[in-house]
C-alpha positions as CSV (number, residue, x, y, z in Angstrom):
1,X,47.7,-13.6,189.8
2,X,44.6,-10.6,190.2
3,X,46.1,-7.6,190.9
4,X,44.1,-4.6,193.2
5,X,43.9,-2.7,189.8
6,X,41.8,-5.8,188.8
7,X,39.5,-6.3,191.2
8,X,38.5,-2.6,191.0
9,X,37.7,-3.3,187.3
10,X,35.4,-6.1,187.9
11,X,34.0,-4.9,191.0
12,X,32.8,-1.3,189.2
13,X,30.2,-2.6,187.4
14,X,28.9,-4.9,190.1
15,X,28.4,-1.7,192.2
16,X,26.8,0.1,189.5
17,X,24.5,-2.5,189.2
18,X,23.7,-2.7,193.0
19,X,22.5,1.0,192.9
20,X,20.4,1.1,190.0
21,X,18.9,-1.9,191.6
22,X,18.6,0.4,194.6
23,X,17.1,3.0,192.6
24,X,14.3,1.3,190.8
25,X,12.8,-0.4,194.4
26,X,12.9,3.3,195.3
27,X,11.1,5.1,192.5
28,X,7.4,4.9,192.9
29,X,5.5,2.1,190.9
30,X,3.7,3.5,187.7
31,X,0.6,4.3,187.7
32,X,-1.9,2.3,186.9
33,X,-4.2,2.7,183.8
34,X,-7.4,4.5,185.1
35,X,-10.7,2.9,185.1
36,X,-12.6,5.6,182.9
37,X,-15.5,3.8,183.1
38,X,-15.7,3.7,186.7
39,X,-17.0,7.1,187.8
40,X,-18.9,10.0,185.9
41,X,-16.7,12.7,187.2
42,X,-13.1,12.8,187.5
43,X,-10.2,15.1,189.0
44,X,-6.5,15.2,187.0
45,X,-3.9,15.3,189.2
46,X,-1.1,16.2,187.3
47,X,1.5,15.9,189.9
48,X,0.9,12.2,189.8
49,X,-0.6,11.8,186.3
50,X,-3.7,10.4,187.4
51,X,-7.4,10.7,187.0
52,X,-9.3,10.1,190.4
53,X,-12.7,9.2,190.4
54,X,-15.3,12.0,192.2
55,X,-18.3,9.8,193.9
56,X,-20.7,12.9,193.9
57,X,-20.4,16.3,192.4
58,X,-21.0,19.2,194.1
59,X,-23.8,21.1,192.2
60,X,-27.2,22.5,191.9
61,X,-30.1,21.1,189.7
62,X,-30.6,22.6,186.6
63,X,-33.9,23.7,186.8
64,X,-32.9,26.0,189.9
65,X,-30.3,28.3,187.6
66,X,-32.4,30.8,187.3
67,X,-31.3,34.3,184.8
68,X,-29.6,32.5,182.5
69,X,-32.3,30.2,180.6
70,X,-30.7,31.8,177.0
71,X,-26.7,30.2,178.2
72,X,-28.5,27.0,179.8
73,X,-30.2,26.3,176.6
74,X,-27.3,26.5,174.5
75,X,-24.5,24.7,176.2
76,X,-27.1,22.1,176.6
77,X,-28.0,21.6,173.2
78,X,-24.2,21.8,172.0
79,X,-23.8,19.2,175.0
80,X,-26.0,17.0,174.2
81,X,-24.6,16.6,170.9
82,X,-21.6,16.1,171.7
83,X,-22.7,13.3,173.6
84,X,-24.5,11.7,170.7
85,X,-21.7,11.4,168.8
86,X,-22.4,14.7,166.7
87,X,-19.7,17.8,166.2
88,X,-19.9,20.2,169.0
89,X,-17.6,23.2,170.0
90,X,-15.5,24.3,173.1
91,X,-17.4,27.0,175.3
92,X,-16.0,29.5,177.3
93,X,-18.7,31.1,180.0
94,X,-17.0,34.5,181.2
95,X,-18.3,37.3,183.1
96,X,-20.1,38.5,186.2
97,X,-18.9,36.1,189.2
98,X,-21.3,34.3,191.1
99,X,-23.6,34.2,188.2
100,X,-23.7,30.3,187.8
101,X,-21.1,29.7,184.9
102,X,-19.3,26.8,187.0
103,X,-22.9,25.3,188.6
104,X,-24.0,25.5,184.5
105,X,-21.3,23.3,183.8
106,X,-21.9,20.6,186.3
107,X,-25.5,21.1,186.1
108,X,-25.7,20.4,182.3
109,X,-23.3,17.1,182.5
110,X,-25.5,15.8,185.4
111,X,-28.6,16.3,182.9
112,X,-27.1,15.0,179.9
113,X,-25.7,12.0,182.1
114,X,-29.1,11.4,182.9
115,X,-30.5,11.1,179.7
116,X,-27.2,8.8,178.3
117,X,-26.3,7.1,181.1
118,X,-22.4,5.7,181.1
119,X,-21.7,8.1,177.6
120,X,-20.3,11.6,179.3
121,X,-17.9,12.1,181.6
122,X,-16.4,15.1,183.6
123,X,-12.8,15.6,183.9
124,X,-11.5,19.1,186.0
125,X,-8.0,20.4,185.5
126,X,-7.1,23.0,187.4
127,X,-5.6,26.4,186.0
128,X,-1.8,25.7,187.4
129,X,-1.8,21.8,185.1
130,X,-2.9,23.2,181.8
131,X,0.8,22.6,180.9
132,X,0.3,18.6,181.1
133,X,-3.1,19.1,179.3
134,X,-1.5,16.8,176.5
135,X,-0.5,14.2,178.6
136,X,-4.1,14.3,180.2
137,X,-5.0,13.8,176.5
138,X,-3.0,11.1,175.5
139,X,-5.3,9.1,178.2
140,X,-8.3,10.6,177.4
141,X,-7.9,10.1,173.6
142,X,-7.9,5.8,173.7
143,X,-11.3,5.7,175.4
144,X,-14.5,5.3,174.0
145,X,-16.2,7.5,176.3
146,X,-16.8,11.0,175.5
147,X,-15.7,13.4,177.8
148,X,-16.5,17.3,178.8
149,X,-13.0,19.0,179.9
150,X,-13.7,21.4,182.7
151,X,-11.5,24.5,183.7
152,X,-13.0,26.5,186.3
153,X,-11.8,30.2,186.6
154,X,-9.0,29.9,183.9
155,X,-7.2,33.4,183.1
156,X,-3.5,34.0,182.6
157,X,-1.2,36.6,183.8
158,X,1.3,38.7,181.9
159,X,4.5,36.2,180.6
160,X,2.2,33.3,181.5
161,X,3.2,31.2,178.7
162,X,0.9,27.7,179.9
163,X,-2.0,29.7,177.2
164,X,0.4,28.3,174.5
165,X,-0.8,24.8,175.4
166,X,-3.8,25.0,175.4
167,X,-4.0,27.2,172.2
168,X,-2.3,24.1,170.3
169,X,-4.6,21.5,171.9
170,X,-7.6,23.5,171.1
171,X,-7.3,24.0,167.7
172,X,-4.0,24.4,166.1
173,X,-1.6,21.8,167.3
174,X,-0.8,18.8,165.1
175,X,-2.9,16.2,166.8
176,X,-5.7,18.9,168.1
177,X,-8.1,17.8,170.0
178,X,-9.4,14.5,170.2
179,X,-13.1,13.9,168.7
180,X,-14.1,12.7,172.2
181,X,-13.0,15.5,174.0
182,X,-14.8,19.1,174.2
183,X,-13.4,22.0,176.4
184,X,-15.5,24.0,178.7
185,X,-14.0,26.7,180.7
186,X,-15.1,29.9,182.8
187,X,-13.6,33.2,183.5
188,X,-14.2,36.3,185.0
189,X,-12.7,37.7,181.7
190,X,-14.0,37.6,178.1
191,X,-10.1,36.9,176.4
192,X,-8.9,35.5,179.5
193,X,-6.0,38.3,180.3
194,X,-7.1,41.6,182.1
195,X,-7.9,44.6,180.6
196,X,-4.7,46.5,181.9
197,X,-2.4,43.7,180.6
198,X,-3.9,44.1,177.1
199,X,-3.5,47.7,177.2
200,X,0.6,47.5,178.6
201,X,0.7,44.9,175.4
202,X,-0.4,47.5,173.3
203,X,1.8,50.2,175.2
204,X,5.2,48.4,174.9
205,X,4.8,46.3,172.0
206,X,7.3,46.9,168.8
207,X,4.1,45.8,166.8
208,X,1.1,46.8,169.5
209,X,-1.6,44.9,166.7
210,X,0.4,41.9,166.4
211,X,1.2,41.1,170.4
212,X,-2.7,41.4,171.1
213,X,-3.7,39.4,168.5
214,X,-1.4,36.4,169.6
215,X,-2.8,36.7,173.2
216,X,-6.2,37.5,172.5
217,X,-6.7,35.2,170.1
218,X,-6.8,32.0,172.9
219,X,-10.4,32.8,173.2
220,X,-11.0,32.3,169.5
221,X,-10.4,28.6,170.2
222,X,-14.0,28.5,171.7
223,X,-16.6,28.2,169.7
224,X,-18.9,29.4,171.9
225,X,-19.2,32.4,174.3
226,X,-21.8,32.4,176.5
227,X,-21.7,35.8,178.6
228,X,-23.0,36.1,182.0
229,X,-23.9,39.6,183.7
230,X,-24.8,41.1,187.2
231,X,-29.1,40.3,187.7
232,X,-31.3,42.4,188.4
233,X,-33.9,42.4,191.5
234,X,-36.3,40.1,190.0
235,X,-33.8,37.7,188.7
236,X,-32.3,37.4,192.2
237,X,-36.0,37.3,193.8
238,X,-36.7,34.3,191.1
239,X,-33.3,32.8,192.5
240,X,-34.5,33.0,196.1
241,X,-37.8,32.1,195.8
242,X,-36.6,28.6,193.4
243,X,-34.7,27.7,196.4
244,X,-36.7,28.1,198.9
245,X,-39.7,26.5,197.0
246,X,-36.9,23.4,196.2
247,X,-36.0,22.6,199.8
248,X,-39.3,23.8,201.8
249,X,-38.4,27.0,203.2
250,X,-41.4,27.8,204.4
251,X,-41.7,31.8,204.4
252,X,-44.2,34.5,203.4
253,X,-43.0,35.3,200.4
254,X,-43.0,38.9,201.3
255,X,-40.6,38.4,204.3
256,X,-38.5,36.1,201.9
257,X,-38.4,39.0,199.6
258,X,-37.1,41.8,202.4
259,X,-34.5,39.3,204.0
260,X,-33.0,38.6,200.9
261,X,-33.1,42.1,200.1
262,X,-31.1,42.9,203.5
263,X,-29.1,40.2,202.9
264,X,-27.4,41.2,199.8
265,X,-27.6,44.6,200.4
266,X,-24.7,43.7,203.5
267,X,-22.8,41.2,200.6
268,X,-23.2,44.6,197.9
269,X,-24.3,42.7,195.4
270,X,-27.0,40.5,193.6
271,X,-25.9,37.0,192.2
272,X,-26.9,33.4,192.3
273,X,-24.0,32.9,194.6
274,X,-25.2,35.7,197.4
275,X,-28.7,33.9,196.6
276,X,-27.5,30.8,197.7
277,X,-25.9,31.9,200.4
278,X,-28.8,33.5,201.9
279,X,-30.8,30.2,201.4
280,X,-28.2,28.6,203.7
281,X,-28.1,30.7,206.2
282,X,-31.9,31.0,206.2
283,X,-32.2,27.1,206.2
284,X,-29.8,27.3,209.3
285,X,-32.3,29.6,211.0
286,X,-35.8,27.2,210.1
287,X,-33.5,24.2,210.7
288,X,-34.0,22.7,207.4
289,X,-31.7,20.1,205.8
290,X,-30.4,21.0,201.9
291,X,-30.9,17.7,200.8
């Protein structure tokens, strides 16, 4: 005869079984393998660990970055090697903002796409998912397309310890980083860490040398600087003028020349960034299209 003490026993696992059941029609599905081929710019979303395709990136044509021929020509060339199959290094772009270091980015992949069409792809992480940067890897790393890693505005606060990723992956991690991948990143700052929280390294440290070095020495990983600094009047005349000559702003030049001047004498400053902006708002006022 069963006893209560029994039924208990056999029941248990029965129930156990029941939830997990339970749980698994709850947990989300996994994802699917991303088409890498389906798309020349993509998004990681590390929350999800998925690529998502972007149908149309938002940039400006090469030939309108104007001030910075010397960078342009250089990430080019080390891009479009890279694409062919030849060694090629990570770049950081720091310095002024609103210079064009992100637009160089996008502008060189779109000419490089161009020219080897289906070989290059884009793929943005944001600052906040460097930590899954080797997961992001581990999918990037099977395909045969080569791929430019984009990182706009990356720096790193004091005790920010997510710089230890992506010092590994660039250079000194066991696996490294994989032969179809190449890092681009921009930043306001040349080694990525303010100025102040260099100096409280040096200020507090038990070895002052030794606690810079470690930080600093992220931006060693990149092969190439490429700096980029405030224009002058000329350079930000060149801008406007490009702009307006691109999308048939039709203007005396010397007008042009003394709006723009009023225009970024109310922003306080002369970049490609307050250049476009002016072109916008001055494409507003002819009602023009930026097409």
């Amino acid at each position: 005869m069963q006893t209560a003490s029994d039924k208990d026993d056999t029941s248990l696992p029965v129930l156990l079984a029941r939830i997990a059941d339970a749980l698994d029609r709850l947990a989300p599905p996994p994802a699917p393998s991303p088409d890498l081929s389906g798309a020349d710019a993509f998004t990681w979303h590390a929350e999800g660990r998925r690529l998502v395709p972007v149908p149309q990136v938002n940039r400006v044509e090469l030939p309108l970055l104007q001030g910075v021929m010397r960078q342009r020509d250089t990430l080019l060339e080390n891009t479009r090697r890279f694409a062919g199959g030849l060694p090629a290094n990570n770049a950081l772009l720091w310095g002024a903002r609103g210079m064009g270091k992100s637009s160089l980015v996008k502008a060189v992949h779109a000419t490089v796409s161009e020219e080897m069409p289906g070989v290059l792809a884009l793929v943005e992480i944001h600052r906040e998912d460097i930590p899954s940067l080797p997961e992001l890897l581990n999918l990037l790393r099977a395909s045969k397309r080569r791929f430019v890693l984009f990182c706009d505005d990356l720096s790193f606060d004091h005790d920010d310890a997510a710089y230890k990723s992506l010092k590994a992956v660039l250079d000194g991690g066991i696996e490294g980083r994989p032969a179809n991948v190449v890092f681009y990143a921009t930043s306001n700052r040349r080694h990525l860490m303010s100025r102040d929280m260099i100096e409280n390294e040096r200020s507090t440290a038990i070895n002052p040398h030794e606690s810079v070095e470690e930080k600093v020495s992220l931006s060693d990983r990149f092969g190439l600087w490429l700096g980029f600094h405030n224009c002058d009047q000329q350079t930000f005349f060149a801008m406007v003028e490009g702009y307006a000559d691109r999308f048939g702003l039709d203007m005396a030049r010397d007008q042009l020349r003394a709006e723009a001047i009023e225009w970024s004498m109310t922003r306080g400053s002369r970049s490609g960034r307050v250049a476009w902006q002016f072109i916008q708002d001055l494409a507003g006022r002819l009602e023009k299209h930026l097409d």
